[in-house]
C-alpha positions in Angstrom: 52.5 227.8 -21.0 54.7 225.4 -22.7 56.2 221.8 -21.1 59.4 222.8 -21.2 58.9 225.2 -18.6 57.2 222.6 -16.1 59.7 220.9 -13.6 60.0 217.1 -13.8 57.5 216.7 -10.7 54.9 218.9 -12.4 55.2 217.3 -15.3 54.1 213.9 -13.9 51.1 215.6 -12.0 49.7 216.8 -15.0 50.0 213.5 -17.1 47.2 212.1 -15.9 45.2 214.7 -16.8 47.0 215.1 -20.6 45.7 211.4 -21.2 42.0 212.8 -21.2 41.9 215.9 -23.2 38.1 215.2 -24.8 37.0 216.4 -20.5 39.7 219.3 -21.0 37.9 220.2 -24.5 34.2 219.9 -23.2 35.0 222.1 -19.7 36.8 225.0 -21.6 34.1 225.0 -24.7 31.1 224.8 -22.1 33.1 228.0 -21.4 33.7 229.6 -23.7 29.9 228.9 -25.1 28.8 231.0 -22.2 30.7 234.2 -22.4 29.6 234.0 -26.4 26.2 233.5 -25.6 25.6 237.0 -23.8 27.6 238.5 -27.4 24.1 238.0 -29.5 22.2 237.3 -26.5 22.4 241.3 -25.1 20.7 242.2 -28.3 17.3 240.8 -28.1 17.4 241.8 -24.3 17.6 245.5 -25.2 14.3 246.7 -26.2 13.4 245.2 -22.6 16.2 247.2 -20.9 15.6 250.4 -22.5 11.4 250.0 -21.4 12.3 249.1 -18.2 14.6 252.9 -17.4 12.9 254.2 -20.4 16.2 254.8 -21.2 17.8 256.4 -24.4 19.5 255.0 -27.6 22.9 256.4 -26.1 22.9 254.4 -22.8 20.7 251.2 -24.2 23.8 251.1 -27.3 26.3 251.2 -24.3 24.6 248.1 -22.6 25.5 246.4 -25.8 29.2 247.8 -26.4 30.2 247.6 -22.9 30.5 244.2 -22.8 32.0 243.9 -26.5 34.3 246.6 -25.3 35.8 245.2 -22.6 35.9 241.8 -24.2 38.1 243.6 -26.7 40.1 245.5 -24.9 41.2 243.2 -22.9 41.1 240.0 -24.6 44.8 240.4 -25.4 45.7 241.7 -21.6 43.8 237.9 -21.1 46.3 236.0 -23.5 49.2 238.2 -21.8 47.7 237.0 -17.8 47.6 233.4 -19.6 51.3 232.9 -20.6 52.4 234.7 -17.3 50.5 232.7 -14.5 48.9 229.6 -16.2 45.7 228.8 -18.6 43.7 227.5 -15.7 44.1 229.9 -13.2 42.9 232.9 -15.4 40.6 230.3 -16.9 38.6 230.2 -13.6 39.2 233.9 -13.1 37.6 234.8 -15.4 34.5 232.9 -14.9 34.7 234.3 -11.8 34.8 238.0 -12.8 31.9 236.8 -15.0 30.0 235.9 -12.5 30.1 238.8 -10.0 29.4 241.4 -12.6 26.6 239.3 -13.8 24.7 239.4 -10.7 25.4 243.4 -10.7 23.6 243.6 -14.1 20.9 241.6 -12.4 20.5 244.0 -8.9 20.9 246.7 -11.0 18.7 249.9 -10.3 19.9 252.0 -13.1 20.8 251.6 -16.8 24.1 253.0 -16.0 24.5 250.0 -13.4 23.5 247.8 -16.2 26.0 249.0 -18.5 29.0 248.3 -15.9 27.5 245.1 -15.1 28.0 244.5 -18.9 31.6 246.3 -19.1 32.7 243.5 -15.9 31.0 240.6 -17.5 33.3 241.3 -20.8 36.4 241.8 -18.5 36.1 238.2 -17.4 35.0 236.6 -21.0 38.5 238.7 -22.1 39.9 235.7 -19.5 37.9 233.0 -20.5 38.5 233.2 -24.3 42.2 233.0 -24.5 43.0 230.8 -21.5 40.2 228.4 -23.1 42.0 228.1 -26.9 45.5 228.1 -24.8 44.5 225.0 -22.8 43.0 223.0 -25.8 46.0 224.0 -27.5 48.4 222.3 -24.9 46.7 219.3 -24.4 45.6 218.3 -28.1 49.9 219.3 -29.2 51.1 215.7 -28.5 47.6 214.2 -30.2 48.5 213.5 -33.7 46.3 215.3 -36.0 43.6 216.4 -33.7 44.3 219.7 -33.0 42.3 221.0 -36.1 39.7 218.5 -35.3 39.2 219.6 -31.3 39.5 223.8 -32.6 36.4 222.9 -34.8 34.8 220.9 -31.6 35.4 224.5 -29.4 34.5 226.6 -32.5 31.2 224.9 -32.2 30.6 226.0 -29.2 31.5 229.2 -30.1 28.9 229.1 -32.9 26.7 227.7 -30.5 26.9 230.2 -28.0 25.9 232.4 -30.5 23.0 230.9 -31.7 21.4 230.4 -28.5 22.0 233.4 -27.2 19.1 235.2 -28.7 17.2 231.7 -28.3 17.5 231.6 -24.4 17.8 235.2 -24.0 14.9 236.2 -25.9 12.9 232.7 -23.5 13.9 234.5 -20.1 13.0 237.8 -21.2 9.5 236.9 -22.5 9.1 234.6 -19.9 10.1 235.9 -16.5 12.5 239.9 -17.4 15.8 240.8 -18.6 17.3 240.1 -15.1 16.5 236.8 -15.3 18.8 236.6 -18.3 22.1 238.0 -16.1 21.0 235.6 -12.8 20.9 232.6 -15.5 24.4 233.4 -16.9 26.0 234.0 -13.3 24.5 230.8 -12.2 26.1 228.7 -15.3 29.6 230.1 -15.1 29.2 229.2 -11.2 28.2 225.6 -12.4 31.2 225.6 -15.1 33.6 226.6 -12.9 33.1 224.0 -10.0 33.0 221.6 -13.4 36.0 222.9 -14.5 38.0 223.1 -11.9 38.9 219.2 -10.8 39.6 218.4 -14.9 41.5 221.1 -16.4 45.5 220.5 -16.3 47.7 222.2 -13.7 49.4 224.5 -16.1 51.8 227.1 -14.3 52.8 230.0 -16.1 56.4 231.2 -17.9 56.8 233.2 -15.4 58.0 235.8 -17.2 57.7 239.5 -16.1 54.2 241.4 -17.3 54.8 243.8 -20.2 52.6 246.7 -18.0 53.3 249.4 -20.2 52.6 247.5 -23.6 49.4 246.1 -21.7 48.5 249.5 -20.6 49.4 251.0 -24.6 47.1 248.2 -26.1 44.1 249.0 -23.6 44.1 252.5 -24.0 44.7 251.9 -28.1 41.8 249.5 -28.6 39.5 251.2 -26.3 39.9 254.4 -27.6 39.2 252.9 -31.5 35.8 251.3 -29.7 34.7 254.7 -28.3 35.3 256.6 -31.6 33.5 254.1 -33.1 30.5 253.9 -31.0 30.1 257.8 -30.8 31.2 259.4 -33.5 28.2 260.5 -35.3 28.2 262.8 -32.0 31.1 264.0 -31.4 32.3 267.6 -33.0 34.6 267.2 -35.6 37.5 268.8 -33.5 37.0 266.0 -30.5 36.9 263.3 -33.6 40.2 264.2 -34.9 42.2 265.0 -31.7 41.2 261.1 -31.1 42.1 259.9 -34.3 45.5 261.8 -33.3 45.8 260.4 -30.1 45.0 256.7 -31.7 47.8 257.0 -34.4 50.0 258.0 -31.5 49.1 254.9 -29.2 50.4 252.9 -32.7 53.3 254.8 -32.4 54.6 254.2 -28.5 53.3 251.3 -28.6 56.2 250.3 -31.4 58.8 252.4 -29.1 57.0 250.4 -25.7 57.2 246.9 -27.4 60.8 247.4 -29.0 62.8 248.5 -25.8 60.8 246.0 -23.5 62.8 243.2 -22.4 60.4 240.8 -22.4 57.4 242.3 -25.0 53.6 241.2 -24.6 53.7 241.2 -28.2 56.9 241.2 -30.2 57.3 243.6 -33.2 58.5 240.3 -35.2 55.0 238.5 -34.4 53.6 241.6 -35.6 55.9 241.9 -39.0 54.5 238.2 -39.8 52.4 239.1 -42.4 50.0 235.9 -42.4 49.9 236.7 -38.5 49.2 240.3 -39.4 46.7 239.3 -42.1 44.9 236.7 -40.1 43.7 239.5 -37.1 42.6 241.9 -40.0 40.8 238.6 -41.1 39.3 238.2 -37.9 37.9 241.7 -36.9 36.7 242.3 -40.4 35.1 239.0 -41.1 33.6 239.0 -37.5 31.8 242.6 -38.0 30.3 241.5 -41.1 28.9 238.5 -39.0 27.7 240.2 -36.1 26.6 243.7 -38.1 24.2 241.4 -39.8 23.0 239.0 -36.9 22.5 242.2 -34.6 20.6 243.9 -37.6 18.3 240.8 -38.6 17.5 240.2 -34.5 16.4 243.9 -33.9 14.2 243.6 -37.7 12.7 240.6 -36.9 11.2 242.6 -33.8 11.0 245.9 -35.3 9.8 245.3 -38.8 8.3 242.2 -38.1 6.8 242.0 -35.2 8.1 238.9 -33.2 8.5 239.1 -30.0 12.3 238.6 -28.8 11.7 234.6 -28.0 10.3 234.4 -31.5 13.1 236.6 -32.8 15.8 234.2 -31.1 13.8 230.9 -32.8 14.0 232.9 -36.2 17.4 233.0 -36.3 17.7 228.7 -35.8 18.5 228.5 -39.3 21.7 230.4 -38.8 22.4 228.5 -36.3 22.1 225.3 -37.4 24.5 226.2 -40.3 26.5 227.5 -38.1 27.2 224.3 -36.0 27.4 221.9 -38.4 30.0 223.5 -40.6 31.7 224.4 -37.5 32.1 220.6 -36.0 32.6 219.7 -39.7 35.6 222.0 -39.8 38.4 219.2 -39.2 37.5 217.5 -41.5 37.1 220.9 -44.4 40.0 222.0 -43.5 42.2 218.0 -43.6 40.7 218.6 -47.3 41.1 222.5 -48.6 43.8 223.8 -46.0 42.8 226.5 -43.0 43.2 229.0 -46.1 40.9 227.0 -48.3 38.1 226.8 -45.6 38.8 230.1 -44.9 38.1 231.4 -48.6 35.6 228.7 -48.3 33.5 230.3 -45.3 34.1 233.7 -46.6 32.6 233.3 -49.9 29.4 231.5 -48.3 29.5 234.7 -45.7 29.1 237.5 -48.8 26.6 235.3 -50.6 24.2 235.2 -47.9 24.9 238.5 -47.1 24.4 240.0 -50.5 20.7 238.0 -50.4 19.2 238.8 -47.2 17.9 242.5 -48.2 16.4 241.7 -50.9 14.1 239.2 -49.3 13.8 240.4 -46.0 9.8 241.1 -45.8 9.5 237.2 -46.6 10.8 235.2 -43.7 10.4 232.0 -45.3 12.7 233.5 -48.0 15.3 234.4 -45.7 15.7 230.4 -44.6 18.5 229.3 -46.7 20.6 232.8 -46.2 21.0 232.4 -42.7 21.9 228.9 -42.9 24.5 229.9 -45.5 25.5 232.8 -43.4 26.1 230.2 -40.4 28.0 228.2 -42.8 30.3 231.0 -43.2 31.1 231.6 -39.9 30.9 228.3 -38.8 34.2 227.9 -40.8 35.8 231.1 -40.2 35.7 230.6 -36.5 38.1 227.8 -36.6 39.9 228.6 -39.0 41.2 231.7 -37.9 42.0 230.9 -34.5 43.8 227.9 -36.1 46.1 230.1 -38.2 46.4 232.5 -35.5 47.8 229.8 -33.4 50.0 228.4 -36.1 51.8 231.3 -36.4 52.8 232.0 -32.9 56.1 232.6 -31.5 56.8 229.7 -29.2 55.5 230.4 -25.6 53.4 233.0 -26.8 50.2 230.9 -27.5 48.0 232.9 -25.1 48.6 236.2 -27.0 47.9 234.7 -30.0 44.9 233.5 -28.6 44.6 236.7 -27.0 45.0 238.6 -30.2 41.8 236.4 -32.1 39.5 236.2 -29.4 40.0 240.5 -29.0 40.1 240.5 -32.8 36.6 239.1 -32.9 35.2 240.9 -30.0 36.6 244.2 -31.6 34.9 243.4 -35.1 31.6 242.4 -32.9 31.9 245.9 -31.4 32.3 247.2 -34.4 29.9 245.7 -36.2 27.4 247.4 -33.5 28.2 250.8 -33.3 29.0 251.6 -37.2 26.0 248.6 -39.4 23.4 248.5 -36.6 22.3 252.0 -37.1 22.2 251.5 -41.0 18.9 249.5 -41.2 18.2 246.6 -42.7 19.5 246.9 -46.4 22.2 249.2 -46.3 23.3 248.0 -42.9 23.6 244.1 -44.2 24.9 245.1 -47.9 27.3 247.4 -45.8 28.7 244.0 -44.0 28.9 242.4 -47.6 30.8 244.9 -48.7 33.2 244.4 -45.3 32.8 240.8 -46.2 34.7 241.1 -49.5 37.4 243.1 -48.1 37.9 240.1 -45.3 38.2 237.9 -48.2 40.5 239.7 -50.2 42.8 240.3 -47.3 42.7 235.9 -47.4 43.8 236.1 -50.4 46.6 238.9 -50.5 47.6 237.9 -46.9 47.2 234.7 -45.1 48.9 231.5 -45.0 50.2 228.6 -43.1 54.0 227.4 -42.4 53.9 226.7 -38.8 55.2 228.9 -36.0 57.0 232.1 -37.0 60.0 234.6 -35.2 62.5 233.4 -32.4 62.0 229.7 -30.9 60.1 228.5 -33.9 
């Protein structure tokens, strides 16, 4: 990942491309808006899915959580892949991976099909995300004060991705069918790939040996906290517990996994960095209040409403256009408050629209300026976060970091649907206030900014 491990000739190949990093930034964000998009998109394409098998609540939430699932399981396996054999290589991978599993969603004859269509497509977002923030990162390092500005730029179109998810998802579905959704999606990441390819820099890897065990650990850990989350309203008590058991005991070897490896995936040190530390709790909590809310106000809007799911998508415009404009205004929010000011910044704004919208909900004109001020929130919190996450990674480490934010927010996102989706409307969303608060108070307790931490800062 880093220059210093790039021989002299390799080093004069990619200089070329190092002196145009705005083609770098728009390839990786076009990206990275895609795999995003299908995050809030899915939702609005449910109800569809479900008619179409006439399948049940089980198998239409797994459609959903299979691809936030996968994204966050393996979104740290993806930062891992990065630092070992290059940001662009897993880059394109990934899109790759996205692509295929798309056009298996697409063919699919069964739900269950669906649902492992959706489990591939998050395997190769898990790629995208962290190989996308690793690359910005490298080329914007030399470009004096415009790292902040170019994580707001791709933080955009991270917000952007998930405002138009529901907007084109919910088009193609009332338009032509949910299968025209996943055919769209594959043919995009085809399109940004082939874009991708000739621009993005000819980063090689560390070439340090893969932590397998510690990978393996952190896959089995995070998916098994998914699962228990998703199901377990249905599962007996006794199954609950033995996986709460087993969960604590993933921690555990982990720890023993990551401490005797010679070369850890995540060193315990990164991990004893309390703004580090503080900064992921940040992320997955701040993110499930976000998405607990968007995926509960999409499915109201059809539910308890009555729009249709391209209507739904346009009713949510509001949030998005909060949600872009604070997000490509982020450079400049945080050059004035700090990443920890815009952070407390986008929080507060998060709780306060969160704490409004059930109390107006039967009034959509009413519900205008919440969203945008929900938007707002995330719009800074995006950035923010992975900036901090960034700033306080051990050197050559940068795709873990990344790794460790993008499966932070995926996680929360996951989350988010399996524990405040099935809440409703009002106790659902004042439910992802109160998780709003605790993000913010965990700001406040926890996270700050003094540049890389550990060994080789």
């Amino acid at each position: 990942m880093q220059s210093e491990a790039l021989s002299p000739a390799a080093r004069d190949a990619l200089a070329p491309r190092r002196r145009s990093p705005g083609t770098v930034l728009a390839s990786t964000s076009l990206g990275t808006l895609l795999v995003i998009l299908l995050t809030s998109g899915l939702n609005i394409a449910s109800p569809e899915i479900r008619s179409t098998f006439d399948a049940g609540d089980t198998a239409i939430g797994w459609v959903l959580s299979g691809y936030t699932l996968a994204f966050a399981m393996l979104s740290l396996t993806g930062g891992a892949l990065t630092d070992r054999f290059g940001a662009r290589r897993i880059f394109l991978v990934g899109l790759g991976i996205f692509t295929v599993f798309s056009l298996v969603a697409a063919a699919a004859p069964t739900v269950g099909l669906v649902v492992v269509g959706t489990f591939g497509e998050g395997v190769g977002a898990a790629l995208v995300l962290p190989s996308a923030l690793a690359l910005i990162q490298f080329v914007y390092q030399d470009v004096p004060g415009r790292l902040s500005w170019a994580i707001g730029i791709w933080a955009g179109a991270n917000a952007l991705g998930a405002a138009l998810g529901p907007v084109l998802c919910g088009a193609l579905v009332s338009v032509s069918s949910w299968r025209a959704m996943f055919l769209a999606v594959a043919v995009l990441a085809v399109v940004f790939a082939l874009v991708g390819r000739p621009v993005l820099p000819l980063l090689r890897g560390g070439g340090a040996r893969l932590d397998l065990p510690g990978l393996l650990v952190m896959v089995v850990l995070l998916g098994l906290v998914a699962f228990l989350a998703h199901d377990w309203r249905a599962l007996p008590p006794a199954v609950l517990a033995i996986g709460v058991v087993v969960a604590c005991a993933a921690v555990w070897v982990f720890g023993r996994v990551e401490r005797r490896a010679p070369a850890p995936m995540l060193p315990l040190s990164q991990l004893r960095d309390v703004p580090f530390s503080a900064n992921a709790v940040v992320t997955v909590v701040g993110t499930a209040a976000f998405f607990g809310t968007l995926y509960i106000t999409s499915m109201g809007f059809q539910d308890e409403l009555g729009m249709t799911p391209f209507v739904a998508g346009v009713a949510l415009l509001p949030l998005a256009g909060g949600n872009i404009v604070t997000a490509l205004a982020a450079g400049r929010v945080i050059g004035r408050l700090g990443v920890r000011g815009a952070m407390i910044l986008g929080s507060v704004l998060l709780i306060a629209a969160l704490a409004v919208i059930p109390l107006v909900f039967d009034h959509y004109g009413a519900l205008v300026a919440p969203l945008v001020l929900m938007g707002a929130g995330w719009g800074l919190l995006v950035p923010t976060t992975s900036a901090a996450g960034l700033a306080r990674a051990q050197r050559g480490k940068e795709g873990v970091a990344s790794g460790v934010t993008a499966g932070g927010r995926e996680l929360g996102a996951a989350l988010a649907a399996a524990v405040l989706l099935p809440l409703g409307i009002r106790a659902g969303v004042w439910s992802a206030a109160a998780v709003g608060a605790v993000s913010l108070a965990v700001v406040l307790l926890g996270v700050r900014l003094h540049g890389r931490s550990g060994p080789g800062a």
